[in-house]
N, C-alpha and C positions, 0 to 999 in steps of 0.2 A: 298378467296371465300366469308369470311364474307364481305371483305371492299366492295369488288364488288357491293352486294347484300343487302346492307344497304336501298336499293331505295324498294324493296320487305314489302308486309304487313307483312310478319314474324318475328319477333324479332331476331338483330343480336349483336354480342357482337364488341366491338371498341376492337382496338390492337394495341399495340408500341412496337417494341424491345428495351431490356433492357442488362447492362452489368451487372454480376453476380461477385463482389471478395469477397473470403473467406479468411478472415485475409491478403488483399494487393495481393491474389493469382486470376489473373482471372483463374474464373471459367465456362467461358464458356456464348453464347448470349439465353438466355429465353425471352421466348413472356410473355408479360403481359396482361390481357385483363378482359375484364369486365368480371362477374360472374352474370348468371339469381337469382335473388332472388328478397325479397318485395324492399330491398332500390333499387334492378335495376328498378323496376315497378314505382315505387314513383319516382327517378329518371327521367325516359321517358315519365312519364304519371300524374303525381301528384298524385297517388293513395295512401293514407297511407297505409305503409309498412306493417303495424297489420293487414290491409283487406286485404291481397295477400295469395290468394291459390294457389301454388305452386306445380306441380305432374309428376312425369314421370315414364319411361314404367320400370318395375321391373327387374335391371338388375339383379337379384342373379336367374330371373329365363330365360335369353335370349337364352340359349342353351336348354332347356327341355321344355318354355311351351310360347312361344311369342304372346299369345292371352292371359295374365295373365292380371288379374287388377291393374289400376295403383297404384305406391305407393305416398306418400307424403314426397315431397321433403322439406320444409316450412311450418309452418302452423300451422293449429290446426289438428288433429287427423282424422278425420271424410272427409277433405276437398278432397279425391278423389272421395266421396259415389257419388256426383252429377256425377262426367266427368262419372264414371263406371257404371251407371245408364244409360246413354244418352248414351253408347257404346252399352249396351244391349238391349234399344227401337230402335238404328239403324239396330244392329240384326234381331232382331224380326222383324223390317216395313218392307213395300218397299218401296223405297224413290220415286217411280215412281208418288206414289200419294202427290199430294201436300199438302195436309194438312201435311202429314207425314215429310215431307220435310221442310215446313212454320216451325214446331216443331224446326226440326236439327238446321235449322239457325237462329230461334233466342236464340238460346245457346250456340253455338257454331260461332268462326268467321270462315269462310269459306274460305274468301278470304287468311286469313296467313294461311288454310291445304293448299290450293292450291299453292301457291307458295315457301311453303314446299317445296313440291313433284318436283314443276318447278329445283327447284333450286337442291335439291338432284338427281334429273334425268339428269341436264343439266351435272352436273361436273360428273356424275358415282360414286355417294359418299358412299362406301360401310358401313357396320354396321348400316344397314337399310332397312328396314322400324319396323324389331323388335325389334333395338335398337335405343336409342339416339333421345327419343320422349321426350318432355317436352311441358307440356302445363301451363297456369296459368290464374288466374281471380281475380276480384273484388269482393270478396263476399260479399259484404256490399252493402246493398241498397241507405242506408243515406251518402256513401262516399262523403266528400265534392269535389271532382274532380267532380262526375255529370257522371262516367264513368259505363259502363252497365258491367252487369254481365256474358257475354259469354265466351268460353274459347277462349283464344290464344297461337298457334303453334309458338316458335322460332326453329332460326335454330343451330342447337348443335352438336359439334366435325365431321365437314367436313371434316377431315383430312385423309382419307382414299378413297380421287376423286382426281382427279388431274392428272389421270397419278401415281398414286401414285404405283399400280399394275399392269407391264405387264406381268404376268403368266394368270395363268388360272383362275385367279379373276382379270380380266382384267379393269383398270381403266381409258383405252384412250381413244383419243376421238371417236373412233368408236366403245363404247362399249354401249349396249342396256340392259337397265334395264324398258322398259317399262312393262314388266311383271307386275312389281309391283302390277301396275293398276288393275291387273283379278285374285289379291289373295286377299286368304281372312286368310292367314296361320299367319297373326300379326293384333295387334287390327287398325294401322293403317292405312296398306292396307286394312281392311274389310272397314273401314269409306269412303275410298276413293270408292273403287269397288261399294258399294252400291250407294253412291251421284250418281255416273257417269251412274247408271239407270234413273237418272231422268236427260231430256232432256236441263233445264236451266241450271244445274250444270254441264253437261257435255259441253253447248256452252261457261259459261264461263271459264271452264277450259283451252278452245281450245283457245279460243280468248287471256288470258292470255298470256300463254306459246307463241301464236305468238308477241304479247307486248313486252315479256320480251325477246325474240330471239331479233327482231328488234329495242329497246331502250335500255336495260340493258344488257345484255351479247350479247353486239357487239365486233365485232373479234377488232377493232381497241383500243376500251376501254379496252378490256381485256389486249391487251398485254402493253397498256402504263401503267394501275396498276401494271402488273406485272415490270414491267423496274422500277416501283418508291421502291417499296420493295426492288427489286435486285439492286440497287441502293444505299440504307440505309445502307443495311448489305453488300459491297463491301466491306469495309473500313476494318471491322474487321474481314471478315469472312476467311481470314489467319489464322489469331490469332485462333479463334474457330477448327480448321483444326486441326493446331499443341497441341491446347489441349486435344485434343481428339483421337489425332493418324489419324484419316480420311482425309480423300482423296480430295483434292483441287479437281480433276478433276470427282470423283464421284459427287459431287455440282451442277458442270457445269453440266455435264451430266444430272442432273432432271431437272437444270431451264431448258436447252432446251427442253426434253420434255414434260415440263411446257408450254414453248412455241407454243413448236408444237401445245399441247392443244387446249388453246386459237385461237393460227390463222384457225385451222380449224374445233372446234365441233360445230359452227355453222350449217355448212350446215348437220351435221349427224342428228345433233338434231332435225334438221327441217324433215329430210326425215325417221329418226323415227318413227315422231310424226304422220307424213301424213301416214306413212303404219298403225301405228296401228290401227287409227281411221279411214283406208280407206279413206281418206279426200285428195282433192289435196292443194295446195299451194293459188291456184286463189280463192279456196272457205275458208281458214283460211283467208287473206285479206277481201274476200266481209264481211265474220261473224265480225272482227275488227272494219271495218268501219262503219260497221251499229252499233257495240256498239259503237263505240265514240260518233254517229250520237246520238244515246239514252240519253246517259248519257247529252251532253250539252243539247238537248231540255228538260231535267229534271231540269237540272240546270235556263235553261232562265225561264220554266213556276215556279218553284221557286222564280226567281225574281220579274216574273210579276205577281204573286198575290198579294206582298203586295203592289208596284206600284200600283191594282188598287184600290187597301185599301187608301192608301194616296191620292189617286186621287180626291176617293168619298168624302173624309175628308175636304179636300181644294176646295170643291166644296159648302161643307156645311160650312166651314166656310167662306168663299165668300156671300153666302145668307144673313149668320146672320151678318154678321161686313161689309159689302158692299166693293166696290173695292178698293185693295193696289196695288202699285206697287211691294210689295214682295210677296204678294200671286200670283198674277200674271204673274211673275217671277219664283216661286215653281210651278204652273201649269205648267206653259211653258218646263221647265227641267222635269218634271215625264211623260210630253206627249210626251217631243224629246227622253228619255229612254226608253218609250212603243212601239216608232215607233224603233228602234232602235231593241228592242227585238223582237218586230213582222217581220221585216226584214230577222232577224236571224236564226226565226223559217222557215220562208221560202224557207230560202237558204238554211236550213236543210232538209226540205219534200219540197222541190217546186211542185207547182197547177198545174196541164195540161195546157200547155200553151190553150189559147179562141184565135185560129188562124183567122185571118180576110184580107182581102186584102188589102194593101196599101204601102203606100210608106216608105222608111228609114229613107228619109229624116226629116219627121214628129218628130217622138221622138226624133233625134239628136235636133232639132229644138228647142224642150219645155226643155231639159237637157238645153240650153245655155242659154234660156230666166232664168231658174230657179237658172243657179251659174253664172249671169251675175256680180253679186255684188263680190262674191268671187274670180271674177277675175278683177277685179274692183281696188277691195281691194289689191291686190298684185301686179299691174300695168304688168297682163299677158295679153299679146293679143293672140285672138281667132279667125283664121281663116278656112270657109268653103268653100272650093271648091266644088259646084257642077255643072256635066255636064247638058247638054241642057235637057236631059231627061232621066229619070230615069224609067223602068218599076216597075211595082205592084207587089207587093210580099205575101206570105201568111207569118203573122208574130202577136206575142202578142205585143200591144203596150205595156203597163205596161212594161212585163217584156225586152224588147228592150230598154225602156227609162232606166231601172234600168239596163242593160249593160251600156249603154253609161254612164249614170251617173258616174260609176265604174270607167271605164275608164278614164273620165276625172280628178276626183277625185284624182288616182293616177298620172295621167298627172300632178295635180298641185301641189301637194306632191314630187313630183320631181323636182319641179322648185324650186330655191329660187325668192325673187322678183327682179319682170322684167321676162322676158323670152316669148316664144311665142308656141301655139301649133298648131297645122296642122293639120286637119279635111277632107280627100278627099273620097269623093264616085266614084264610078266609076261601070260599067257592062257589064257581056259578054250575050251569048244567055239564061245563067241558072241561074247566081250569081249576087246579089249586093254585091261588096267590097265593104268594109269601113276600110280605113287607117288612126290610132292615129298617129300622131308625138308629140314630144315635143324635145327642144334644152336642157334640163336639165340635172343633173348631175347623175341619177339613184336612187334609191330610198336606 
């Protein structure tokens, strides 16, 4: 579960099995594996080790009072006052208001609670949400890493999901623990329960969890992790058997429903997730794609502001030192990267198309004139067939000419050179066809 889930904002620890002899006696196969402290932090992060506040949920008190304040795992004395502080202004707010919220998250990273929770909800991972909370931070402002002071959620002792319980603490894959969410009976589900009042933190929750259903705990990856484990330990896990007196076939029996797991708590997870939030499938997808849609036009406007920092730059130094062909040149590539970017953003929010009458022919027409060189240059021939006449169409030119470009584009990206493409219009009482060919290899 950790190797899976190493792709998660949440902190996971690496793992190798290892052999164990006691004086030339095997002793049996133990897992080795990293351990959270400052050298892990320093380690992953370059944080020195001295700045690491280190804390988790009080286990002397997990059966009498699982809303206790956290203790300090590492550290200096003092270092859970802040996390236990920030647990009690979540108490107290409502995250509905965003100031109140603005607060949580910049002290907290959000993203590794969340995929916490993803990831303990996906496997059924019991001794949780009152146990087995670890959080940890930078306290140092002057850290030379440059890393910010919020806390972060790893993920600690899974070993209780899997399948690992089919009684009446049921660990398979059709077991539901979404409750979690609408308690508030541990410090951790109250952080969650409260965020999930305020509307952004509940869409990125959703959108998440449908992320990491369909990239990270897919039924196909899960189970070839699992086969490379079970794979490892074949070898000697006789041996481990007869040291221990246990049962070859007890083994077998959990990997498969190990198995089982993996191949099917996909879809449970998913039909969990939709009842709890009343949510269908169609609208976890539309919410997705509009954040991926977000996140890259954050990222292009990003780029394109200092593009047009550089632009203005090489503009004035143009004036004062008069024409080079290298500043000319540096114009040239910061303008083809701004139209590039403005393209982008386009094709991300596209304009209502400005419908107007005319023909198809038209922007096919200015597309060939415009890569007549690029095909020039690769000795492709461009043929158009069109019929005797073509009727008028309601259509945006731009955005037709920037289809056909597209097209052609990958039409010649598919060619090596030499090669030839095919360009046929044709129409019935209501359609203009337009058929690409190309003789190439596929892209």
């Amino acid at each position: 579960m950790q190797r899976v889930s190493r792709e998660l904002a949440a902190d996971t620890m690496a793992y190798a099995p290892v052999l164990l002899f006691v004086n030339g006696d095997f002793w049996g196969v133990y897992n080795a594996r990293e351990r959270y402290s400052g050298d892990y932090v320093e380690s992953h992060y370059g944080i020195e080790s001295d700045n690491v506040a280190l804390i988790e949920s009080d286990y002397s008190k997990v059966h009498t009072n699982q809303n206790a304040k956290f203790i300090v795992t590492s550290g200096l004395e003092d270092d859970a006052d802040d996390f236990n502080e920030l647990v009690r202004y979540i108490r107290k707010n409502s995250m509905k208001k965003q100031e109140h919220y603005d607060y949580v998250r910049a002290r907290m990273d959000i993203d590794s609670l969340i995929d916490l929770f993803v990831s303990r909800l996906y496997f059924s991972a019991l001794d949780f949400p009152g146990n087995n909370i670890k959080v940890w931070r930078n306290r140092a402002d002057n850290d030379p890493s440059g890393a910010d002071n919020r806390w972060h959620f790893v993920l600690l002792d899974m070993d209780m999901g899997l399948s690992f319980y089919k009684d009446a603490n049921s660990t398979t894959e059709t077991s539901n623990y979404f409750s979690w969410l609408d308690s508030e009976g541990t410090v951790a589900s109250t952080i969650m329960h409260k965020l999930l009042a305020n509307p952004d933190f509940k869409d990125r929750f959703l959108v998440r969890f449908y992320r990491v259903l369909n990239e990270v705990y897919v039924p196909a990856r899960l189970d070839e992790e699992l086969g490379r484990i079970t794979a490892e330990r074949a070898p000697i896990e006789k041996l481990q058997t007869l040291r221990w007196g246990a049962s070859l076939n007890t083994y077998r029996d959990s990997v498969n429903d190990m198995r089982q797991f993996v191949e099917r708590r996909n879809k449970y997870a998913l039909r969990f997730l939709c009842s709890h939030f009343k949510i269908t499938e169609e609208e976890l997808r539309i919410g997705a794609t509009r954040a991926v849609r977000d996140l890259a036009a954050g990222v292009a406007h990003e780029i394109g502001n200092p593009l047009n920092a550089l632009s203005l730059n090489l503009q004035l130094i143009r004036r004062a030192n008069g024409d080079s062909e290298e500043i000319e040149e540096c114009i040239r590539q910061v303008e083809r990267l701004s139209g590039i970017i403005h393209g982008f953003l386009q094709a991300l929010r596209p304009s209502k198309p400005n419908l107007v009458r005319g023909s198809v022919a038209d922007p096919i027409n200015k597309c060939l004139t415009a890569m007549r060189p690029q095909f020039e240059e690769r000795s492709v021939s461009v043929t158009l067939n069109l019929p005797s006449a073509l009727p008028s169409v309601a259509l945006d030119p731009a955005q037709m000419e920037q289809v056909f470009f597209n097209l052609l584009k990958n039409a010649l990206e598919a060619l090596r050179d030499g090669g030839s493409i095919d360009i046929s219009l044709s129409s019935d009482d209501n359609d203009v066809i337009t058929t690409v060919r190309d003789d190439g290899h596929g892209m």
